[in-house]
C-alpha positions in Angstrom: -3.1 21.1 -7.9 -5.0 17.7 -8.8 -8.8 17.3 -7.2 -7.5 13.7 -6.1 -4.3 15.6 -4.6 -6.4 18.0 -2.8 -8.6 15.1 -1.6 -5.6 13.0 -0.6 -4.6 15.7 1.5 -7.7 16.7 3.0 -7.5 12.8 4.3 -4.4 13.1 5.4 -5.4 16.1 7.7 -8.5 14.3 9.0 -6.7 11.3 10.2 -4.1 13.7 11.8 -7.0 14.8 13.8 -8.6 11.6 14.4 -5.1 10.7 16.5 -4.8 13.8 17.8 -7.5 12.8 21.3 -5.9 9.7 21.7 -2.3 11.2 22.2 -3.7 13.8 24.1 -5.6 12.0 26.7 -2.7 10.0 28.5 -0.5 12.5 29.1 -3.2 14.7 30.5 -4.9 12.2 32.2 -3.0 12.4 35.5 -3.5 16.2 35.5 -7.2 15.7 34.6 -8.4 13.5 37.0 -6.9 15.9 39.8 -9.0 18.6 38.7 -12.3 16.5 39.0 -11.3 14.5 41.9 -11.4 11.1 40.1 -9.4 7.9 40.9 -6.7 6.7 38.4 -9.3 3.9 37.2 -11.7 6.5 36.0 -9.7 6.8 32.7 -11.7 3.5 31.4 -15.3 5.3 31.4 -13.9 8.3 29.8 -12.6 5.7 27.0 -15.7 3.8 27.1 -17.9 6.6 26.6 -15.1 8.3 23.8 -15.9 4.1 22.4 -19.5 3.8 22.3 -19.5 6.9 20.5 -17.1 5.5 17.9 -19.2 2.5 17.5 -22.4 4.0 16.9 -21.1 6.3 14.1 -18.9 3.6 12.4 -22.3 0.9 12.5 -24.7 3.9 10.9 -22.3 5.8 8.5 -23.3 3.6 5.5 -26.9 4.4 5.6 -26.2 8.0 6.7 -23.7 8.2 3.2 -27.2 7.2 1.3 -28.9 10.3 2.8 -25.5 12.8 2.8 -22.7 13.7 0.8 -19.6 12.4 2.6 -18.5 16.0 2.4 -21.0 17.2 4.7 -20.7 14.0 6.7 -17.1 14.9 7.0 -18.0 18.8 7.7 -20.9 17.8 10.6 -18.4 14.8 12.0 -15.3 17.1 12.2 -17.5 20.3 13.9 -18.9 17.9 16.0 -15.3 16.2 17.3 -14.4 20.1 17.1 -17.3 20.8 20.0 -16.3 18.1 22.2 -13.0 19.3 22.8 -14.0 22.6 23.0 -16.1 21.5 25.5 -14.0 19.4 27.1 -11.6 21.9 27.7 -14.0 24.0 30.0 -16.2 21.2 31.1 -17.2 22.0 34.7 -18.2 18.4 35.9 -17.1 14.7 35.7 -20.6 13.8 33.7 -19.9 16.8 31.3 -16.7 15.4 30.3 -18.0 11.9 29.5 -20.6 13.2 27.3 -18.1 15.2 25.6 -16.2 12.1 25.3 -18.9 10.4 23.7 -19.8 13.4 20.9 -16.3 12.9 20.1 -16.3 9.3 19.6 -19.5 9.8 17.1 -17.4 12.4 14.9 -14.2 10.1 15.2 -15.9 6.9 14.4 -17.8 8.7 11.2 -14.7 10.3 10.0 -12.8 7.1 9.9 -15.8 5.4 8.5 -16.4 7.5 5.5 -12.7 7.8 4.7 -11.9 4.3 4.9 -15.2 3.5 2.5 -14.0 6.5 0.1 -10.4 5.7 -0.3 -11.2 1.7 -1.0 -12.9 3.0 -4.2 -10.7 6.2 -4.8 -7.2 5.9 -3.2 -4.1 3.6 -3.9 -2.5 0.9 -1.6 0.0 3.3 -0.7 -2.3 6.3 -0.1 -4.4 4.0 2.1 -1.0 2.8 4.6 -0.1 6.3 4.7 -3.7 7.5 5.8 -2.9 5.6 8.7 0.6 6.9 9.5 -1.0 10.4 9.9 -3.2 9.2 12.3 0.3 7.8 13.9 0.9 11.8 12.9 -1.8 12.7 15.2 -1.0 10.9 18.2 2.7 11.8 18.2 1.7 15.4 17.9 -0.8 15.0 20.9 1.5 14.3 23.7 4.0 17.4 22.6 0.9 20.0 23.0 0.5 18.3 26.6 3.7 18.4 27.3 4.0 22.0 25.8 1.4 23.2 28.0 2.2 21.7 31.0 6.0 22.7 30.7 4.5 26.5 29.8 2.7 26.6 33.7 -0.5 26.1 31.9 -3.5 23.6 32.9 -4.2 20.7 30.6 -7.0 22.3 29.5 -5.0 24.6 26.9 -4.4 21.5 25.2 -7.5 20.5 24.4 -8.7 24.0 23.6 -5.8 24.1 20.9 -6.4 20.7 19.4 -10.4 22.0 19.3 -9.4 25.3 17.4 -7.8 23.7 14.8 -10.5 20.8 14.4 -12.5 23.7 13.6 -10.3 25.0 10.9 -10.9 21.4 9.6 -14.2 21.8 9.6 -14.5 24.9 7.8 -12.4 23.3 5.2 -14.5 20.1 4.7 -17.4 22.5 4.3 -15.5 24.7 1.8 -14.3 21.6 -0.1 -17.9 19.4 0.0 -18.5 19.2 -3.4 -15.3 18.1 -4.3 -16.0 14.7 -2.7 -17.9 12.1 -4.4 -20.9 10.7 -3.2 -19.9 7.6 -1.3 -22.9 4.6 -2.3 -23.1 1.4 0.3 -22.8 -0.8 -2.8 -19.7 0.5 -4.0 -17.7 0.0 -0.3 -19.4 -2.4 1.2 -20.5 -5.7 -1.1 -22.7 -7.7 0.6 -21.4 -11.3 1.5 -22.9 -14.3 0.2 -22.9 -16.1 4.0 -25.3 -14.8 6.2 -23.9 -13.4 9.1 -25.0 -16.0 11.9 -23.1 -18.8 9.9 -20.1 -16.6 10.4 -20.0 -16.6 13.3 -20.4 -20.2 13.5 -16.6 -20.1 12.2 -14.0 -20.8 15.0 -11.8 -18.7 12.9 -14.2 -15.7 13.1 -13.9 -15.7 17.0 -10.0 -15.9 16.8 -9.6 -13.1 14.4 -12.0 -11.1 16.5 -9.9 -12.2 19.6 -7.0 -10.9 17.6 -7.7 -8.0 16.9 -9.6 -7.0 20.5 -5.9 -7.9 22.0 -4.2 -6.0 19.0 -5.9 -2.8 19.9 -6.2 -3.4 23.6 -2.1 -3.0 23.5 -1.7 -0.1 21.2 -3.7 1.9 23.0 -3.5 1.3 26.7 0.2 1.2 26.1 0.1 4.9 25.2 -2.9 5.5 27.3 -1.2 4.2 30.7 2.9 4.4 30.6 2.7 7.8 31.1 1.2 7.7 34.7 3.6 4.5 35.1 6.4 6.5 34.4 5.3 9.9 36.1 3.2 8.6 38.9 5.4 5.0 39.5 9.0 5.5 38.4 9.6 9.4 39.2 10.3 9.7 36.0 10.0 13.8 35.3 7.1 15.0 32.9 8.1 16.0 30.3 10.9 13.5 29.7 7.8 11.0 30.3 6.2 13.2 27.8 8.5 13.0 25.5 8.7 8.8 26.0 5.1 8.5 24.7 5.5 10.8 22.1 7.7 8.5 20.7 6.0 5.3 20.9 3.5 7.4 18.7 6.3 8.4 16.4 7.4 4.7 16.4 4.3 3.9 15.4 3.6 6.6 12.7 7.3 5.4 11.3 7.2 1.6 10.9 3.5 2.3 9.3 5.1 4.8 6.6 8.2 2.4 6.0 6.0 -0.8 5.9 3.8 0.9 3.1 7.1 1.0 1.1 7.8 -2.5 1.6 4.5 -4.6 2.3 4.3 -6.3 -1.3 7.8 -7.7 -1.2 7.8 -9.6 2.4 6.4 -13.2 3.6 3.2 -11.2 5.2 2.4 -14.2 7.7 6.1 -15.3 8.6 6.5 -10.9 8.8 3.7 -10.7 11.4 4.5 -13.0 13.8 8.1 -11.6 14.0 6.5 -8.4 14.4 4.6 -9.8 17.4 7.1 -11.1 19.0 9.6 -8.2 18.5 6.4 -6.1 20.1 6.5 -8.9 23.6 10.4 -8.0 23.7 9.6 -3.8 23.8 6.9 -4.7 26.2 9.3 -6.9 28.4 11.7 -4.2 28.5 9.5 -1.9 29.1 8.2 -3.7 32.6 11.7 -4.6 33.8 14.1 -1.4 32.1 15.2 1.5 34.1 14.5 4.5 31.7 16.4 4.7 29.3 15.3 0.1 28.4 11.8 1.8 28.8 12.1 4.4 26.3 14.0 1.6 24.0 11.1 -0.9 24.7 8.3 1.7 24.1 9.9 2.3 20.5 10.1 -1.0 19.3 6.8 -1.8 20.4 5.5 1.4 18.0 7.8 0.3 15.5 6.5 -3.5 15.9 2.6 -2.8 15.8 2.5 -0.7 13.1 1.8 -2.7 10.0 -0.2 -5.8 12.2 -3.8 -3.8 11.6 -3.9 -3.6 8.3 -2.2 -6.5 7.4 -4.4 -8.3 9.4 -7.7 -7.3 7.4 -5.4 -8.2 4.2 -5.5 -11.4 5.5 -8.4 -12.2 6.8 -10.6 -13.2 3.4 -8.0 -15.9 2.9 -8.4 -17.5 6.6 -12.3 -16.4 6.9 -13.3 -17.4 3.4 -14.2 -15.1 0.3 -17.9 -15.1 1.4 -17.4 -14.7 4.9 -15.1 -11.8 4.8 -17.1 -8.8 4.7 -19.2 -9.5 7.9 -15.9 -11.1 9.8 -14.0 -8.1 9.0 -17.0 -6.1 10.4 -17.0 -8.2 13.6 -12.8 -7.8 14.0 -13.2 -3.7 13.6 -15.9 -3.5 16.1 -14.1 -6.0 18.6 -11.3 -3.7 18.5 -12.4 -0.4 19.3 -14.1 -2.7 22.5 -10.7 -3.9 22.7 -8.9 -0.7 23.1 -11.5 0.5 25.8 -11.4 -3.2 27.9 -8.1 -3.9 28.1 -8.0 0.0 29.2 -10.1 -0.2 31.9 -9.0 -3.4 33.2 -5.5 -1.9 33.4 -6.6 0.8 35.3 -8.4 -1.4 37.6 -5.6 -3.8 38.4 -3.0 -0.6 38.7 -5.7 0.9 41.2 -5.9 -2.5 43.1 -2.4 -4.1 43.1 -0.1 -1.0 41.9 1.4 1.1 39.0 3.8 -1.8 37.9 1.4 -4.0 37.0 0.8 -2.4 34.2 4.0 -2.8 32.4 3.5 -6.8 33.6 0.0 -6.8 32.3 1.1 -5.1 29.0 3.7 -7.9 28.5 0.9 -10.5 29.1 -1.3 -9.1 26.3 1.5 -9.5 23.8 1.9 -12.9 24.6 -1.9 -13.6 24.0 -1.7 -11.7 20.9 0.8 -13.9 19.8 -1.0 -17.1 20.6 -4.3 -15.3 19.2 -2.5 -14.8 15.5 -1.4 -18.5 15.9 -4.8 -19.4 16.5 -5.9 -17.4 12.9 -3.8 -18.5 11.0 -3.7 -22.0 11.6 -7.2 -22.8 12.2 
């Protein structure tokens, strides 16, 4: 086997286990906060520790690559997400678990940091879509060990002991494999701009592409993160068939990202987009107004919908931004949506505690529609 197949493959497993927390948590969720007591609204500072974690690592991985192989950076970030499952899994306390949250979100973020900076110099276009259907991979296989284990009379906490276990296989591979990867240099991944980056920001553009994609992610993931307590909790839907509904929205996802990869070159990308956007407002309507078998359907096509708007998105954005402004703008959009994705969270959680479990599928719906008028915004500024 070729050293860039091995590598390829290697990537492929890490991005499987940088989705696998994220489809883990919202099934488990309902089960979890039992154990420690916690109101449903907790769930946004267990994702906004997991984030600030993430953000750290992602804004320091370039100057930690000038110091450390990203082998060992890949080896030290996977033992660490590794620990805080592990952890996790037998944490005693609420405060436990947020700092396990937050270890995880410093391995997560630098996995997908040094990946992402490695396969822009090493990997094709196609390698580079399909990286991020296996993280689709990872958060479709997530719900099924919940659901496994919770089906199997076992606590939620055998999930995340499984999901940890394996992590540590990956470890021991990365650290087995180190000098196979390429030192990764700032220069080579990261060209500086030629605008500073306070006069991007004077760019109305920047602040609608950074809107865009705080919305973007805010969907995706509280979607998956809170339509399993809707279901369980709200509709009497049973487990495991709500189980299975969110597996599925990750399998969507994971799909229409492996398909699009096939495809992307040959379509109108703006005109694509936008009918993607819309098609992912119809799965969300359905999915606030459908019994469950329109909920299941509108989960799907919003998977199916989302996938390729990420990275199409950062395709497009040196064309709308400017040439000179697109490094730091596409900086800004990445970290507005990992804060995206714990916000829009949170706020969900807060609403459903105040005003019910239905407002979520409502306040899902909402979201699209400012995505929608977001991407407008973008692209015709």
């Amino acid at each position: 086997m070729s050293r860039s197949t091995i590598l390829a493959s290697l990537a492929f497993l890490a991005f499987i286990s940088l989705g696998l927390p994220d489809g883990l948590l919202g099934v488990s969720w309902p089960s979890m906060r039992q154990s420690f007591g916690l109101p449903l609204d907790a769930l946004g500072l267990l994702v906004g520790f997991a984030t600030a974690g993430y953000l750290t690592s992602s804004f320091v991985s370039g100057a930690v690559l000038r110091h450390v192989s990203l082998g060992m950076l890949l080896t030290l970030s996977t033992g660490a997400a590794a620990t805080a499952l592990l952890v996790i899994a037998v944490a005693p306390v609420w405060p436990v678990l947020l700092l396990a949250a937050f270890l995880a979100g410093l391995g997560g973020g630098a996995i997908d940091a040094g990946l992402n900076a490695y396969g822009a110099v090493h990997f094709s276009a196609r390698i580079l879509n399909w990286l991020h259907a296996f993280f689709g991979l990872g958060t479709t296989l997530g719900p099924l060990i919940v659901t496994g284990v919770l089906s199997s009379d076992l606590i939620w906490r055998w999930s995340y002991a499984i999901v940890g276990v394996a992590q540590v296989g990956l470890a021991i591979t990365f650290f087995v494999t180190r000098d196979r990867w390429r030192p990764v240099e700032v220069e080579e991944t990261a060209p500086l701009a030629s605008a500073g980056s306070v006069e991007t920001l004077r760019r109305p553009v920047v602040w609608f592409g950074m809107g865009l994609f705080f919305l973007y992610s805010g969907v995706e993931l509280s979607t998956a993160t809170w339509s399993y307590s809707l279901l369980t909790l709200g509709r009497g839907v049973e487990e495991t068939t709500a189980g299975l509904f969110v597996t599925l929205y990750w399998g969507s996802l994971m799909a229409g990202r492996v398909l699009f990869g096939f495809v992307a070159d040959r379509l109108p990308l703006v005109a694509t987009l936008r009918a993607c956007i819309v098609a992912s407002a119809g799965g969300a309507l359905l999915f606030w107004l459908g019994a469950p078998v329109p909920s299941l359907a509108g989960l799907m096509l919003m998977g199916f919908s989302l996938a390729p708007i990420f990275a199409s998105l950062i395709s497009l954005t040196p064309g709308r931004v400017g040439r000179d402004h697109a490094d730091s703008a596409i900086g800004y959009q990445i970290a507005a949506a990992g804060l995206g994705g714990a916000v829009v969270t949170a706020v969900l959680g807060l609403l459903a505690d105040e005003l019910g479990l239905e407002v979520i599928g409502a306040a899902i719906f909402v979201a699209t529609l400012l995505l929608l008028a977001a991407y407008e915004g973008f692209m015709r500024r």
